[in-house]
N, C-alpha and C positions, 0 to 999 in steps of 0.2 A: 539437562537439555533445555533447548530454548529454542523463541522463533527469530529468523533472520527476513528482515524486508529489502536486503540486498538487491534481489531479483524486481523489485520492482522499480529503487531508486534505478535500475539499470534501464529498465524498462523506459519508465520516465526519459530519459537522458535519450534512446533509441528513438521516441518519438518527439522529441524535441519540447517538450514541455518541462516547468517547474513544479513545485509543491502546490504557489497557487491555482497555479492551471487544475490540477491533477483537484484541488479543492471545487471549484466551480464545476468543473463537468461534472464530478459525480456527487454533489450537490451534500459535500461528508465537510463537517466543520473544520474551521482550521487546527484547535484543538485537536482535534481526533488526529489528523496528520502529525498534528507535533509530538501526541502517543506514540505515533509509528515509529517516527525519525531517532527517538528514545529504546526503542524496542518494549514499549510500556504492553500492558493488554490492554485489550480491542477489543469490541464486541464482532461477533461473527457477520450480522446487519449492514455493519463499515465498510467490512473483506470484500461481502458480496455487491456494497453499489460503486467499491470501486473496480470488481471484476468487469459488472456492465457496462460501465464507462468505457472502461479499457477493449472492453471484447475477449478478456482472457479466463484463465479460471482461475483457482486459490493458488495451485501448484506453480504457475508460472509467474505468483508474486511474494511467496515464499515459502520456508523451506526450515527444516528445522536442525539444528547444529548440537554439537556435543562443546560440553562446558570446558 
């Protein structure tokens, strides 16, 4: 099993923003994006400032998948 951040590049795309965008609002390095985009791990700290950002929770930016 594994995590998928599908739901969020979707996200992303629904509010009309990029990676970098999505890096400046919620103030999470570009690095740490380019983890995501990877599906690398992530600390849980990242998840949450980029929920705030967004206004969402964990669940509605991803999701976990069978291998």
């Amino acid at each position: 099993m594994r995590i998928s951040y599908n739901k969020l590049w979707k996200m992303l795309i629904d509010k009309n923003m990029n990676k970098r965008d999505l890096a400046e609002r919620s103030g999470v390095s570009s690095a740490s994006i380019a983890k995501l985009s990877k599906g690398a791990n992530i600390t849980t700290d990242v998840l949450l400032k980029i929920c705030e950002s967004l206004d969402c929770t964990l669940e509605d930016i991803m999701e976990t998948v069978k291998d």
